[in-house]
C-alpha positions in Angstrom: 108.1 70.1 62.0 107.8 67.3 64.3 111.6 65.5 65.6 111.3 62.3 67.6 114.3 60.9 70.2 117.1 62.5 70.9 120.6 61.6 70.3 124.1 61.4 72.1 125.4 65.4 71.5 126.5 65.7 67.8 127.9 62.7 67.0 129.6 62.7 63.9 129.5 59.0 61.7 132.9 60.3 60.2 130.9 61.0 56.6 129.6 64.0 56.1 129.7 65.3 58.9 126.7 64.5 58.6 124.9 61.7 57.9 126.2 60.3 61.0 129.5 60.7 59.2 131.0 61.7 56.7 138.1 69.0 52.1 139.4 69.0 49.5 141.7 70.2 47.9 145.9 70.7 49.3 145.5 73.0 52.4 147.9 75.4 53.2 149.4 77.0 56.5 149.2 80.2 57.6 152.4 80.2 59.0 152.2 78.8 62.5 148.5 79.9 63.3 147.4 77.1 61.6 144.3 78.8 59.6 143.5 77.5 55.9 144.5 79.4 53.6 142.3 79.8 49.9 143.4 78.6 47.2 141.3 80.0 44.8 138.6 82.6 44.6 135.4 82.5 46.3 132.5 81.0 44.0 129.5 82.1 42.7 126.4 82.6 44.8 122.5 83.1 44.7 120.9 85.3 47.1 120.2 82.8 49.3 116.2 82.0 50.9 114.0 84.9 51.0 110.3 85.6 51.1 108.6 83.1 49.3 106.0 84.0 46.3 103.8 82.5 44.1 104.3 82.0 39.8 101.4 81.3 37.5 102.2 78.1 37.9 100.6 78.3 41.7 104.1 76.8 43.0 105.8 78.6 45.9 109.0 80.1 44.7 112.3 81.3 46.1 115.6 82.6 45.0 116.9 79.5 42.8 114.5 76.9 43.9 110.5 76.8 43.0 108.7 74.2 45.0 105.1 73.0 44.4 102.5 73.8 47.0 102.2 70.2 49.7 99.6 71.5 51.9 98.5 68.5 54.4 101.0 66.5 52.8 103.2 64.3 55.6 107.1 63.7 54.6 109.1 61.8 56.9 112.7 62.1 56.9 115.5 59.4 58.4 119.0 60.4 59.2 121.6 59.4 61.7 122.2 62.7 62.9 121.9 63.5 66.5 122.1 66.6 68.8 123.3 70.2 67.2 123.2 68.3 63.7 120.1 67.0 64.5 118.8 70.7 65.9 120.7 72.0 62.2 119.2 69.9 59.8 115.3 70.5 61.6 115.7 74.0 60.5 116.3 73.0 57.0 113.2 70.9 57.3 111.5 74.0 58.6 112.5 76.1 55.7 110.5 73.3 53.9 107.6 73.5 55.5 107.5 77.2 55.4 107.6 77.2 51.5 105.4 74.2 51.0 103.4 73.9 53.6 103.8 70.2 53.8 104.6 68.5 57.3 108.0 67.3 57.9 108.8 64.3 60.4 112.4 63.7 61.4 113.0 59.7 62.0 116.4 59.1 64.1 117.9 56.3 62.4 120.7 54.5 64.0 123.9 52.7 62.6 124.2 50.7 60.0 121.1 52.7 58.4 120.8 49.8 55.9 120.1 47.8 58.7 117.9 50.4 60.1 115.9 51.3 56.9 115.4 47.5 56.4 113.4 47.3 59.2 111.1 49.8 58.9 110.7 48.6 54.9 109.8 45.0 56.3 107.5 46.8 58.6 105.6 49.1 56.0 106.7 52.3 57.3 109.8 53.0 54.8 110.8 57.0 55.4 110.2 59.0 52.3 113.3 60.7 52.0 117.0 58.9 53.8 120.1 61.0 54.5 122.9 57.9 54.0 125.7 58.7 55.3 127.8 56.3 52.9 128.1 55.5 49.5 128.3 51.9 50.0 124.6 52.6 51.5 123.2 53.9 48.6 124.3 50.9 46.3 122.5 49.1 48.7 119.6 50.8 48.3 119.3 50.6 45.2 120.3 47.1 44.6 117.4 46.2 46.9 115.1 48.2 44.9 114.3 50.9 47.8 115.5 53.9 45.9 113.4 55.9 43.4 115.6 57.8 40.3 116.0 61.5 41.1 113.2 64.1 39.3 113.9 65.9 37.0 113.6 69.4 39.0 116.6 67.6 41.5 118.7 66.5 38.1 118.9 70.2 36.8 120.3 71.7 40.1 122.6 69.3 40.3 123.2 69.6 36.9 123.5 73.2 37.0 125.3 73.5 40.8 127.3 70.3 41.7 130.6 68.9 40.6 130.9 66.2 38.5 132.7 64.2 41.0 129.5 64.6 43.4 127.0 64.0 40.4 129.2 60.6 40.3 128.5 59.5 44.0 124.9 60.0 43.8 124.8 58.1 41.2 124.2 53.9 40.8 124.4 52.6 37.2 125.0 55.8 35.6 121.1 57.2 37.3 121.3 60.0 39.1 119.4 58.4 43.1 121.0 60.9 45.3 121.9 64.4 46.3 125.1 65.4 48.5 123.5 67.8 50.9 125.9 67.6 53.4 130.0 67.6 52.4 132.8 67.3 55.1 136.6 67.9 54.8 138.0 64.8 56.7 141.7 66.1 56.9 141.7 68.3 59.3 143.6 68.4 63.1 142.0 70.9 65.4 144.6 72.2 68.3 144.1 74.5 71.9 146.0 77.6 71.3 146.4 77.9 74.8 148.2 74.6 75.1 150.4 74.8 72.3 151.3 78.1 73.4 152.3 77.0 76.9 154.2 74.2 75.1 155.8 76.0 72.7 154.3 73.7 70.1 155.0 74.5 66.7 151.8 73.5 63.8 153.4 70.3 61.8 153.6 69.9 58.0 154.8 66.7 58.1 153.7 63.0 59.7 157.3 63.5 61.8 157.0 66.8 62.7 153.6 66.1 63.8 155.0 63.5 66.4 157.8 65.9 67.5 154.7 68.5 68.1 153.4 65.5 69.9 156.4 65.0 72.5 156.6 68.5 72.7 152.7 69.0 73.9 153.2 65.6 76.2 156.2 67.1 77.7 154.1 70.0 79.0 152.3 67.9 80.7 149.3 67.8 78.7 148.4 65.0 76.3 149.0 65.4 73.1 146.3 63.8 70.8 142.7 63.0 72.1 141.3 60.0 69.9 137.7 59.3 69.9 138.0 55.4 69.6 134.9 54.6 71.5 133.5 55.4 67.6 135.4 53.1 65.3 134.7 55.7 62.5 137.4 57.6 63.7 139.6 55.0 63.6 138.7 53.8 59.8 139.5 58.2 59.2 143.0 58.4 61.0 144.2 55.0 58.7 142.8 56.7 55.2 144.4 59.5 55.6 147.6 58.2 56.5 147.3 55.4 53.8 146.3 58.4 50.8 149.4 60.3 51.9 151.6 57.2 52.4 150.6 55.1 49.5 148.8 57.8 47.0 145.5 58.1 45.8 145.5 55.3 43.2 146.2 52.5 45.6 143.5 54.1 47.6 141.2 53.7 45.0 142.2 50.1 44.4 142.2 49.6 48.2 138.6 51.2 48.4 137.3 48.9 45.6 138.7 45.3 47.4 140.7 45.2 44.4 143.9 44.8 46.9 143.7 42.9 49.5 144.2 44.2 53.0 147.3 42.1 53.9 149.1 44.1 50.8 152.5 45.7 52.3 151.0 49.1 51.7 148.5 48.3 54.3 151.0 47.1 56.6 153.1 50.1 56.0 150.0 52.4 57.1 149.1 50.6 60.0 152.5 50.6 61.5 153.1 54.7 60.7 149.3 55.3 63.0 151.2 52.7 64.9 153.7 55.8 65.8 151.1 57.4 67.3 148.8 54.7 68.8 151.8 52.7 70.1 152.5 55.9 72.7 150.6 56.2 75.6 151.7 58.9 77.1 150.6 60.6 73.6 147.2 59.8 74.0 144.7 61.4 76.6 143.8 58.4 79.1 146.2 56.3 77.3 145.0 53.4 74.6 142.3 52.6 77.1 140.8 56.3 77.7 141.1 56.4 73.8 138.9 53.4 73.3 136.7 54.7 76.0 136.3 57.8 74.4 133.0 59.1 71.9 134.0 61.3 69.4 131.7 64.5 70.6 134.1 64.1 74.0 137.2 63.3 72.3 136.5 67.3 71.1 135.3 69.1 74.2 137.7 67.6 76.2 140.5 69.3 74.0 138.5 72.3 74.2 137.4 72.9 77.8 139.4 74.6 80.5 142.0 76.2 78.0 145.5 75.7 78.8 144.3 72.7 81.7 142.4 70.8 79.0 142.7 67.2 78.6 144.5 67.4 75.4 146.5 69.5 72.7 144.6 68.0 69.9 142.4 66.5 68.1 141.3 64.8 64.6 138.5 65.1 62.5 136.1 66.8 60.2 135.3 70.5 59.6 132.3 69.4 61.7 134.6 69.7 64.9 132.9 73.1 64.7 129.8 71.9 66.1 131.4 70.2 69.5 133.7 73.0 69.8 130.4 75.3 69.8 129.3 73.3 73.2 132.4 74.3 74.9 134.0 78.5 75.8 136.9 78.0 73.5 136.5 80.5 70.6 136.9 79.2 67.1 139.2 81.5 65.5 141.1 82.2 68.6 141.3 79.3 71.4 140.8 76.6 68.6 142.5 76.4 65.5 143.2 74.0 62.7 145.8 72.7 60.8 145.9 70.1 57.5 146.2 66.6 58.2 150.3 66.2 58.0 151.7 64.6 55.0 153.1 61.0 55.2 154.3 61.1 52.0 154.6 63.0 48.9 151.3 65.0 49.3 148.9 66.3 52.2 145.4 63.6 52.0 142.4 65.1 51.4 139.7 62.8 52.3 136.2 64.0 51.8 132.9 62.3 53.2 129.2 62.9 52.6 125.5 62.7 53.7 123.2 61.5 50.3 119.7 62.4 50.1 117.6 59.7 48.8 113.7 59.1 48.0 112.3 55.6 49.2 109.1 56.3 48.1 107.5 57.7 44.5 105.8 60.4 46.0 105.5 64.2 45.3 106.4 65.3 48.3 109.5 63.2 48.8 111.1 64.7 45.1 109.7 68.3 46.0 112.3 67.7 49.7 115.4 66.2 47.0 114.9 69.3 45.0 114.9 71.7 48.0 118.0 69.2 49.5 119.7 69.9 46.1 119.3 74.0 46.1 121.7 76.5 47.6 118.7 77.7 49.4 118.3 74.8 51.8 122.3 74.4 51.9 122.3 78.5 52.9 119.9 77.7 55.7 122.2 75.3 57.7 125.5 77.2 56.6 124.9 79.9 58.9 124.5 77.9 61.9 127.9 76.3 61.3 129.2 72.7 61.3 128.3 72.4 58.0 130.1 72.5 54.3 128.1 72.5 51.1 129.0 70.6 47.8 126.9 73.5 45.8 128.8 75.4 43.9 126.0 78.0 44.0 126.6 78.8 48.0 128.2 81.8 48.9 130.7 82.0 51.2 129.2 84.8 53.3 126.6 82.3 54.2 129.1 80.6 56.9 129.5 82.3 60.2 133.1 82.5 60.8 136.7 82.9 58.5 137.3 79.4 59.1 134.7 77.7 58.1 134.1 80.2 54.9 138.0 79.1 53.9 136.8 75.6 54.4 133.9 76.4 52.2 135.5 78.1 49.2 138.7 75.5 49.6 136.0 72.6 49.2 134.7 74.5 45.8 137.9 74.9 44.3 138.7 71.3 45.1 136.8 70.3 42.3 136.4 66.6 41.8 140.1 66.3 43.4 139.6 64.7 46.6 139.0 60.8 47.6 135.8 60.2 49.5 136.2 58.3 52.7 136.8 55.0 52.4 134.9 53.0 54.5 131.7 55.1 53.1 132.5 53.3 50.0 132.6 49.6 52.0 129.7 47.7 52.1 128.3 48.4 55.8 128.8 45.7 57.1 132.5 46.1 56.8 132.6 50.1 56.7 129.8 51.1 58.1 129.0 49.1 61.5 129.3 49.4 65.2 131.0 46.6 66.8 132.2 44.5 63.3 134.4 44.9 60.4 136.8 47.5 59.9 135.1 50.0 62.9 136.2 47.1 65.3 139.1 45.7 63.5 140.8 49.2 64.0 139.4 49.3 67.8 141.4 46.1 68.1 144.9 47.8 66.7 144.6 50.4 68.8 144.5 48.3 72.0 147.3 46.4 70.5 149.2 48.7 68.1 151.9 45.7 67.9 149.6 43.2 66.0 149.8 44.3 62.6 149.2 41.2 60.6 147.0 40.2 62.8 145.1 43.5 62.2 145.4 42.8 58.4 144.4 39.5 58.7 140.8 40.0 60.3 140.3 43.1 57.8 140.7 41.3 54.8 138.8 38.4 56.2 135.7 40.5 57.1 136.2 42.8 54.0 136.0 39.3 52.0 133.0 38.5 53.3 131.3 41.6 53.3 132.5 42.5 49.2 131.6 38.8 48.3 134.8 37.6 47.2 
């Protein structure tokens, strides 16, 4: 397995958790510990990887998953992950290798991967395998021609394994391109035990309570909420979950699909309820400027380290909060604990995102690594090292290393196809997807000015225009 560069310490691209970026399904309390609760039974599972072994066939084989022998063959493999996810998935890769005996590159790709794998396409060195960390990305793809239609080995696992919700996003055209290797519950707020204790702080339900938890934390003397702004994906996650609880799931969807523009009152409405939180400084850790200042991987360890004297009471994001909290002494379980995203309105949002697996080159070795992506074997490997939810249905939930995360897990399965997948993941890239631009630094801009909310619509639906054509 050979890696190349390093990244900035588990950066999350708010999909996946993975793919740079990216739950699902109406979490519950447990009372006011804040761990999820399941609603519904754990699902079925394979064994998981074990030794490999040979069929008549000559393939390598392996509980659920039979891989053909790629001795000297080179795969190289482009994601945006960085750090612990980058250290994660390189195990995977080694799984991989061991059962194939092919040799694995990993190629840091940086955002917008469009952007990223155009370049290397122009310069005749396309990867053979891309982890995309939005959907909007893979339409790309394919509309350029880049992506190769799934095998047939790939189609039957996620055939057999997957959701039809997560066959649907892998899909362009009704053709199965990709594979959803890496899922993440995007509706989750993370709190210090030891600060809410020392507060008093109660776990919220509710957008208002969650403000009145707020003060309460602030008036302690610690800050309430750490936002990781520096990374305008965190931004685009804190307005769709406010907007799916505020507006519902259907004006969402239209939302999502520029079929309502972004100066519609329902955006306004959004805006000015994350305005609530944004428009507090003494809220926020460092204020609207420390905010903006802040990457996400220290918007977590800063809630995280020192215990009760940490910088903040809380923080937003992913399941893959797990990772960043991993780099600190808090346990998870104990000194950090989570709670569901409070409802604005009628019902809780559960926004999901999503790393997808896709071949850019027709080659043997780059199906044979889909396949593999595809299986609960290669899912079962990263599972146990945490910071990491599966789509497949065939994981088990032992696989995960902690309660939390194996709640997370088996709330994810019984989800189903009800969830709405993030967003901005769904935006062309050049609105959803990049540094700097579009809605990343349209939302940068309302936070440093909470006030402007027409103004903030106005430059969304101009760059959303221009980016969706229309």
């Amino acid at each position: 397995m050979r890696g190349h560069g390093h990244g900035h310490g588990g950066q999350e691209h708010g999909r996946s958790g993975a793919g740079g970026r990216r739950g699902l399904r109406r979490w519950a309390v447990w009372g006011l510990v804040g761990a999820l609760a399941v609603t519904a039974c754990s699902s079925g599972g394979d064994d998981g990887p074990g030794e490999s072994g040979s069929t008549p066939s000559g393939k390598a084989s392996a509980p659920g998953v039979a891989l053909p022998r790629l001795t000297g063959e080179r795969i190289s493999v482009a994601a945006v992950w960085t750090g612990p996810e980058q250290a994660n998935f390189t195990k995977v890769l080694e799984e991989f290798e061991k059962r194939t005996g092919a040799e694995v590159t990993f190629v840091p790709a940086q955002d917008p991967i469009v952007n990223f794998l155009g370049s290397k396409i122009a310069g005749g060195q396309p990867p053979d395998v891309a982890l995309l960390p939005q959907v909007g990305a893979l339409k790309q793809a394919v509309e350029k021609k880049w992506a190769q239609p799934l095998g047939a080995e790939a189609k039957a696992l996620l055939n057999s394994q997957y959701s039809a919700g997560w066959r649907r996003l892998g899909e362009v055209g009704g053709v199965p391109y990709g594979v959803y290797f890496k899922a993440a519950n995007k509706s989750l707020v993370w709190y210090n035990t030891a600060v809410f204790e020392a507060a008093g702080a109660e776990v919220p339900t509710t957008w208002q309570e969650f403000l009145a938890t707020a003060d309460t934390v602030s008036a302690s003397g610690t800050a309430a909420v750490s936002v990781g702004g520096a990374d305008g994906w965190t931004l685009t996650d804190w307005f769709e979950n406010v907007y799916l609880s505020q507006a519902g799931p259907e004006m969402y969807d239209r939302l999502a699909r520029h079929e309502l523009k972004w100066t519609d009152p329902s955006v306004a409405a959004a805006l000015k309820t994350l305005g609530q939180l944004f428009g507090r400084e003494d809220l926020l850790a460092g204020g609207r400027a420390g905010a903006l200042a802040t990457e996400f991987p220290k918007s977590v360890t800063q809630t995280f380290t020192g215990g009760e004297g940490a910088q903040a009471g809380m923080v937003f994001e992913g399941d893959f909060v797990a990772v960043n909290i991993g780099e600190t002494d808090a346990e998870l379980g104990k000194d950090a604990k989570v709670f569901p995203f409070p409802r604005v309105g009628a019902k809780a949002p559960v926004v999901s995102g999503g790393d997808v697996a896709v071949a850019l080159k027709p080659s043997k070795g780059a199906q044979a690594l889909l396949t593999f992506l595809a299986s609960s074997d290669a899912a079962t490997v990263w599972a146990g090292l945490g910071g990491f939810l599966s789509p497949n249905k065939a994981v088990d939930p032992a696989a995960y290393p902690n309660d939390i995360q194996r709640e997370m897990a088996r709330s994810l399965i019984a989800a189903g196809d009800d969830f709405r997948f993030d967003m901005s993941d769904q935006a062309p890239a050049a609105f959803g997807g990049t540094p700097g631009a579009g809605e990343w630094k349209a939302l940068q801009d309302f936070l440093k000015n909470p006030s402007d909310v027409a103004g903030t619509q106005r430059r969304l639906e101009a760059d959303a225009a221009r980016a969706y054509g229309g």
